[in-house]
Every structure is written in C-alpha cells, then in structure tokens.
N, C-alpha and C positions, 0 to 999 in steps of 0.2 A: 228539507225545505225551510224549516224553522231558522237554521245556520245561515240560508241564503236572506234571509228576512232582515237576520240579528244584522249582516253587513249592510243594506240598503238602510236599515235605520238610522245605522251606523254613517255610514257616507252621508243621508241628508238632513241627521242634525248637525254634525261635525259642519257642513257647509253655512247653511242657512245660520247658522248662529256668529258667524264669522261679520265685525262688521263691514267689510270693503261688502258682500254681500246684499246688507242692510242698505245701504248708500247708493250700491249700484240698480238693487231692484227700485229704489225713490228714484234715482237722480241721472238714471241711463235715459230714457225717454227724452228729459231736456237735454242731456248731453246730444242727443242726436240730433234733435230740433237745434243746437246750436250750430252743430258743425253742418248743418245744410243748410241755416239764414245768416250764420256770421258771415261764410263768403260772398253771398249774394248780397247782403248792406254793405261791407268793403265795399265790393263793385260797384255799387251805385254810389259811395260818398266819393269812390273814384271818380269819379266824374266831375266831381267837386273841384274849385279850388285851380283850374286850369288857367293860364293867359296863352291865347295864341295870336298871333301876328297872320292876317292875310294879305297877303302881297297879289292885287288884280293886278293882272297886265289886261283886262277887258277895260276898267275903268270905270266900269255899268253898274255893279251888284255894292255899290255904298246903302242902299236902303236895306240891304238883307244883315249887311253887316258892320253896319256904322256904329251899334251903339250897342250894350248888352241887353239882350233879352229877359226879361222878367215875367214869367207868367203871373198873371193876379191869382189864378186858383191852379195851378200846375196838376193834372189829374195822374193820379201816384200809378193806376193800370194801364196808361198810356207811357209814361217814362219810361217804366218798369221790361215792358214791350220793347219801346220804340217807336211804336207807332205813330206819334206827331212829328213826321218829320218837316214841319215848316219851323219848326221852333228846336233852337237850340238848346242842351240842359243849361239850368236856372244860373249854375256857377261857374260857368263861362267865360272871360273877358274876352272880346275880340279888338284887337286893336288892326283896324283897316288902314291900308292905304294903295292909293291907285297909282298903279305904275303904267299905265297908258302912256305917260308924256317922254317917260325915261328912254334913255338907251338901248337900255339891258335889262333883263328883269334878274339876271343871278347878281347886276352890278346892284339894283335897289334891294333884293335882300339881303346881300353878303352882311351889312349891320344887324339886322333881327336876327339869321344864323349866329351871329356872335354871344349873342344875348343869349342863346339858349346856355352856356356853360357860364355865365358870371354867376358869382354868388347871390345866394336866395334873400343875403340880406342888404344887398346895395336897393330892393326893390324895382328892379328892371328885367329880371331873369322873365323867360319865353317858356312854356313848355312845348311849343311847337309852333310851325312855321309853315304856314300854306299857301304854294305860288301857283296861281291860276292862269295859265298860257294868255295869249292876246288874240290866238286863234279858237278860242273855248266856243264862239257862238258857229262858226262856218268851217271848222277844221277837223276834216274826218279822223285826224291821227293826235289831235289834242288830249293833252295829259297833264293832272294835276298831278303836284309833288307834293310831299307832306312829311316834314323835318323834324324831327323828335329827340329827344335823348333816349327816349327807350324805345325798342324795336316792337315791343308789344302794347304800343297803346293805341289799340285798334278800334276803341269804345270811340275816344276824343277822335281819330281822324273816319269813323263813319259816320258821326255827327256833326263833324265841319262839312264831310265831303255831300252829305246829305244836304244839307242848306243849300251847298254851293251848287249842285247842280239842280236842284228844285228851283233855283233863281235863274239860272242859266236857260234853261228851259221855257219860264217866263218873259225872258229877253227875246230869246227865240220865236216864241209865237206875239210878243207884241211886235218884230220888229215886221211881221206877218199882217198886220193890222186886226190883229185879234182883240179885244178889249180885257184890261185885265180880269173885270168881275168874270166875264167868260174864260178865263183860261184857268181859276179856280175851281168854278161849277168843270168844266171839262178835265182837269186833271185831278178830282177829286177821288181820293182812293176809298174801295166797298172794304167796310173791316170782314175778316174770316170768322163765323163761331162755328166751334171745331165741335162735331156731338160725334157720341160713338154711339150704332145702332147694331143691338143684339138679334141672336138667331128670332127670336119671340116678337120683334119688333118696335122693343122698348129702345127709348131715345135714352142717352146719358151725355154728361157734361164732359168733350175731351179735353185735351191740351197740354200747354205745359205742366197745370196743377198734378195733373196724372201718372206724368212723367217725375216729378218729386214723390208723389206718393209710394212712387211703386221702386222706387231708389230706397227709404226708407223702411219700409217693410221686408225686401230683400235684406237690406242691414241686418235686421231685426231679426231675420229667419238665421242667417248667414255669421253673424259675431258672436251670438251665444254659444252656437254650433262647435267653433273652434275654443273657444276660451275654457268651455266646461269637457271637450276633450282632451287640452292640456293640464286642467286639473285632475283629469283621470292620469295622465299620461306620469305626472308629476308625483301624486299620490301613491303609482306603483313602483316609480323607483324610491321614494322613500323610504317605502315599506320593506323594499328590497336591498337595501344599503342600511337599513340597521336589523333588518335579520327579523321582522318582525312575519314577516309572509311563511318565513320557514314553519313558526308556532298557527299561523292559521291554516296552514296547507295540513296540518298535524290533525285538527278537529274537522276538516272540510276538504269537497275536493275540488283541486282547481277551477270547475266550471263553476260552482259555487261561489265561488269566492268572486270570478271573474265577471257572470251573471249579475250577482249583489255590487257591484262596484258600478257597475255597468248602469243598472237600474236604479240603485243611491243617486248618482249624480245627474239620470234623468229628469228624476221626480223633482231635482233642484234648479235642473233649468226652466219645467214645464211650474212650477211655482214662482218663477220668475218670469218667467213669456207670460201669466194669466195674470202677472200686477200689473206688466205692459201695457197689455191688450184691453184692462180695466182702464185706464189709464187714459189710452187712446177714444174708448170708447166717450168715457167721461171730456174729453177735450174735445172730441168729433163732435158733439152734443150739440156743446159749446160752440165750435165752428161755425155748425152749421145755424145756429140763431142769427151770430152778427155776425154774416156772412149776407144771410137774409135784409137782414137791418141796412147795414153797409150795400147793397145793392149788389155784390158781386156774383158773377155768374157760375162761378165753382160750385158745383152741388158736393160738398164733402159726404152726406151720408150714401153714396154711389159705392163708395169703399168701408161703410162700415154695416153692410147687410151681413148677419147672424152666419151665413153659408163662407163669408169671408174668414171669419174667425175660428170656422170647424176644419176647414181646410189649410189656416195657418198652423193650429195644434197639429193637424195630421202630417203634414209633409214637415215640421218640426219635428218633431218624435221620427220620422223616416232618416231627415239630414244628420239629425245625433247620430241614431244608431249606425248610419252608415261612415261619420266620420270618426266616433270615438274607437274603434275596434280596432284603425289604422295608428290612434295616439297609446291604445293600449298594448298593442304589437311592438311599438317602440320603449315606448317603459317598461314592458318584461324581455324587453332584449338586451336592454340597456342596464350601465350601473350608475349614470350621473346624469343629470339634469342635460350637462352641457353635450354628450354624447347623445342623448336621446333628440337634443334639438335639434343635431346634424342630421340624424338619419332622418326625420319627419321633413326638413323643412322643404326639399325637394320635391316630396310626395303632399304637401300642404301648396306650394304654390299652384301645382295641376290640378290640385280638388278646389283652388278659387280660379277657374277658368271663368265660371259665371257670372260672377263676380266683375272680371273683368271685361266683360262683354254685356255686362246689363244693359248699356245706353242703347246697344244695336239691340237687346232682345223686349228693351219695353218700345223702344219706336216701332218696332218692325216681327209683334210676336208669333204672326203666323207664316212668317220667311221661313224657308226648307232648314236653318241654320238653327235658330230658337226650337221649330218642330225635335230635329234631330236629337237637341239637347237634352230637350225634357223627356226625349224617351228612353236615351240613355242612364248605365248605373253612375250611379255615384253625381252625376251631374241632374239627374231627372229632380229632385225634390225642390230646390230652389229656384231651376229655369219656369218648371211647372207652375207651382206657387205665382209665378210673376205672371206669368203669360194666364191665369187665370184671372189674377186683379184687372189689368188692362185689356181683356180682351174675352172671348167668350170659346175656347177651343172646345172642339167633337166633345163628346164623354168618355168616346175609346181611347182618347187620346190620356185621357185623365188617369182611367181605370188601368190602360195600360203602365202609363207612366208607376203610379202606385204597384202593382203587380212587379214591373220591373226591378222598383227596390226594395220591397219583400224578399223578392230573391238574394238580390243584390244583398240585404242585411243575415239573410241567412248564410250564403256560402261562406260572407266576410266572418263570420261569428263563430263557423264550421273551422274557419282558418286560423283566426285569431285563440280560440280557447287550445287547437293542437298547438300551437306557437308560446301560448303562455303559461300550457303546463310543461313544459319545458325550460322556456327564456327565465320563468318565475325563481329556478336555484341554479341557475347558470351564472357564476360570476369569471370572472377577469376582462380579456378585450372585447372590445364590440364583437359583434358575430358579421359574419358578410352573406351576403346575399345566397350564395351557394352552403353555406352552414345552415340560415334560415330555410331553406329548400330540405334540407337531411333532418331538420328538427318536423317539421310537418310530414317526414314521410315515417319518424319514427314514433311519435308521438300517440 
C-alpha cells in the first residue's frame, strides 16, 4: 500500500508542478469563456458594416427603407435576440430604389448585382441585393430574392427580409383601410419569458442563458477527462520505452503501479476541477449582482447551488475513471506516442458521442435519447451531469446512472490492470485486437 501511495505522490507532484499546469488551472475558465463569447461578438459585429441595395418592384416601402436606421438607445437583449424586428441592425446602409416604373425588375438590378464583385476600394461594392416582386402585396406565389457573395449570410438577409415583410404587411392592412396606429397595437408581438419549473414547484429562469451554461460545464466535465487520460496514456509509454516500468514492476506489482497512476493523475485533475469550480463560484457571485443591477432576467445562481458542485465532482471522478483505463490500455500496449494515438483515437471519438449531441440533449433532456444516454456505460456521467443542470430527472434515474458506472469502472479496471500486466513488458509491434483478447485470458 505504501508503494501504491509513493506513485500517486509521485504522479501528482510531477504534474501540478509542471507550468502549462499552473497556467491552465488560472487561465482554462477564461479560455472557455472566450471561445464561447468570441464567436457570439463575431457574429454580432457581423452584422456590422453591411451596404445592401433594395430593388422594390412595389414602389410602396420607401419609408421602411429610405434612409439608415439608427436607434438612439439600441437595447443590446433585444439585438442580441432579434427580437425588434421593425428596426434594422444599427450598421446597416440600405440603399433603396423603386422599380415600380421600370420594365423589368432583373433589368433594374442587373447594375446593383454588379456592384456586389467590384473592389471594396472604389467605395461602391454591395454586400447584397434584395428584389421585392411587384406582386409582394396581392400575390399568393410572391418571392423575395436576396443576392449575396456569400451563401451564408443568413443574419443580414433575415434582417432585410424581416423589415421587408413587417412593411408589406403594413401596406396590406392600410390598403384595407386600417389606420396605421392600429395595425401597430394589432401586430404588436407578446415577448416569451421562458421559466423552468421543478418537480417541488419552484420557478427558475430558462433560456438560451441555460443552454450556454450547460455547453460549458459539459466542457469542463468532458476536456479535463480526456487531456488528463492522455497524460496517463503518455506517461506509460514513456515509462515503457526507456525501461523504467521494468525497475518499478521489480518493487511493486502491476496493480500497484497501475492503481497509483491511475489515482496520481486524479487527484490532478480534481485539484484542478476545484480551482475551476472556485473560480466559477467566485465569477457567479459576481454575475449574479450586475446582472441584478443591469436588470437582466438571467438568474445565474440557478446553476450555482452547492448540490450542483457535489454532483460535478462526482460524475467527474466517474467520467476519469471510466475514460483513463481505456488511454491506459493503450499505453501499455503500445511503444510510442504515435502508435498509441492510433489505437485510442477510434475508440476516443465513440466516448465523445455526448459531446456531440449536447445541443439535442440540453434542449430536449428528458427525450427517450438523453434518458437512454445517461443510463448507459461509459456515456451515463457526462449526459447525466447535464441533464441534471438543465432540468430536474427521477433520482432512479440518477442513482441508476451512478450505479451503472461503478460498474462500468470496475469491470473496465478488472480489464485494464489484466491487460497492463502484460502490455507493461511487451515490446515490438502494436498488438491486434485478437493478441489483446489472449493477453486478458492469460493474464
């Protein structure tokens, strides 16, 4: 026991003292908070900076779109939404003109089409082109068309086409002798606030906030999981290509060794998940005052109750132990880096299924597909995890889940230490699947 001890201290100073280590447990938190608000301000400064050309064949909607729109106080949860759709985003240029009188309406754009390919420095270039039929008010088979240079700039043309039919529409009922103050009060849209209410009958704040939250926390369950069992994975062929496992297998015996390795680089992650999770706590705090102040209707400490944090540690410590035994199976089967990375990576993209199913399983957690997930091995700790933040499942479903990968870490650990007292002084080629099958029977 003592032997098993010496290597766990072993493993989680070696680590912790390392600085990429030091760096990542400061500076992973903001790293994620980047890569899940850099794209989302991209996307909004996309929106930025557009000129589009609207070609009416109606002749009618000059007032919607004569002139660029400026909001005096642009409300940033509105934008952000979409939800104003009478107003178009602030950076905008609409350059109008009414093709009512023309011919042809592809003959009065074919010019503005042009203009989308001239160069950005003659000061004329288009980034798109919106031609509104002549039949838009009384024509059941009327279709707007909208010109682009890119096939994906789906922001700018539901924002044109948003206007443009909110206008249309207006046209419509005044041509009805409706008055316009009334066709405002009448087409006025009721906004949605989304609450999720629990089995107990407490209210909570849903939404999209939830839907980020619970993308990031998955992360956070889900990247340490793998990075820290490549460093096991990495660690045992090292150890094994300079001969050093031969001298510890000498004072200790395999399980020992594999056990202490095993449990070294836990204690490194779960020393890492609790500066996180300090971390979070400490910024949730924070959230949630100027969140208060600022008036927003996101309740952040919704996700930071005490039950959230015991149950991140727990199905943490489940998701390691159930994935490092599969990176430790390949580093004592292996004799190089590059070899071990072949064999895992097949069997590493099936263990992030959830991963790549998160957005179906935090919109939709108590769907038969999410259920299934979390009560399966190897997949139950992370789906679990999620579908607890966002939602409120049974407790059988919970306890089951856990139970399942108890197991699930036992058999793998039953499989893994026959496999690794064996693969541990195994050298030359990789081994194949039916050699690894004869080492676990002899083992």
């Amino acid at each position: 026991m003592n032997k098993m001890f010496a290597v766990i201290k072993r493993e989680y100073l070696q680590a912790v003292r390392k600085k990429m280590f030091i760096f990542m447990t400061i500076f992973f938190p903001v790293l994620m908070a980047t890569v899940f608000t850099v794209p989302m301000i991209m996307m909004a400064k996309g929106m930025g900076g557009k000129s589009v050309a609207v070609i009416d064949g109606t002749g009618a909607l000059q007032s919607s779109f004569g002139h660029q729109i400026e909001p005096a106080a642009p409300d940033p949860k509105k934008a952000l939404s979409g939800s104003n759709r009478e107003e178009l985003p602030q950076s905008i240029d609409v350059e109008y003109v009414a093709a009512n009188g023309t011919a042809s309406l592809a003959a009065a754009a074919k010019p503005f089409l042009h203009r989308l390919n001239v160069d950005k420095e003659t000061g004329r270039r288009l980034d798109a082109v919106v031609l509104i039929p002549r039949n838009a008010f009384d024509g059941s088979d009327a279709k707007m068309t909208f010109y682009s240079r890119s096939s994906t700039d789906f922001i700018t043309q539901e924002r044109v086409a948003s206007v443009a039919n909110r206008a249309i529409q207006r046209q419509r009922l005044a041509g009805r002798g409706i008055d316009a103050r009334a066709i405002d009060a009448l087409t006025r849209e009721v906004p949605v606030d989304s609450v999720q209410l629990s089995r107990s009958g407490e209210e909570k704040k849903g939404g999209a906030g939830n839907f980020i939250v619970g993308f990031i926390f998955a992360a956070l369950l889900i990247i340490p999981s793998f990075i820290y069992g490549l460093e096991t994975m990495r660690g045992i062929v090292q150890e094994k290509s300079e001969r050093i496992v031969e001298v510890l297998v000498s004072s200790m015996t395999p399980r020992q060794l594999l056990t202490g390795k095993i449990l070294g680089v836990a204690a490194v992650g779960l020393t890492q998940v609790t500066v996180w999770l300090t971390v979070i706590a400490a910024a949730g705090t924070f959230g949630i005052v100027s969140a208060k102040m600022a008036g927003f209707g996101f309740n952040v400490s919704q996700f930071l109750r005490p039950m959230v944090f015991v149950y991140f540690l727990l199905f943490f410590i489940l998701g390691y132990l159930t994935f490092v035994c599969v990176y430790a199976i390949a580093g004592a089967s292996c004799n190089t880096d590059k070899e071990a990375q072949q064999l895992v990576a097949p069997i590493q993209i099936l263990m992030m299924v959830p991963w790549f199913v998160m957005a179906a399983i935090i919109t939709n957690p108590d769907s038969t597909f999410a259920v299934a997930l979390s009560l399966m091995p190897v997949y139950g700790p992370i789906t679990m995890f999620v579908r607890i933040l966002v939602s409120e499942p049974p407790v059988w479903h919970v306890l089951t889940s856990i139970a399942v990968s108890v197991v699930t870490i036992a058999v793998f650990f039953y499989v893994t230490a026959k496999i690794f007292r064996v693969g541990i002084l195994s050298y030359g080629k990789r081994p194949t699947i039916p050699e690894l099958w004869r080492w676990l029977k002899v083992a």
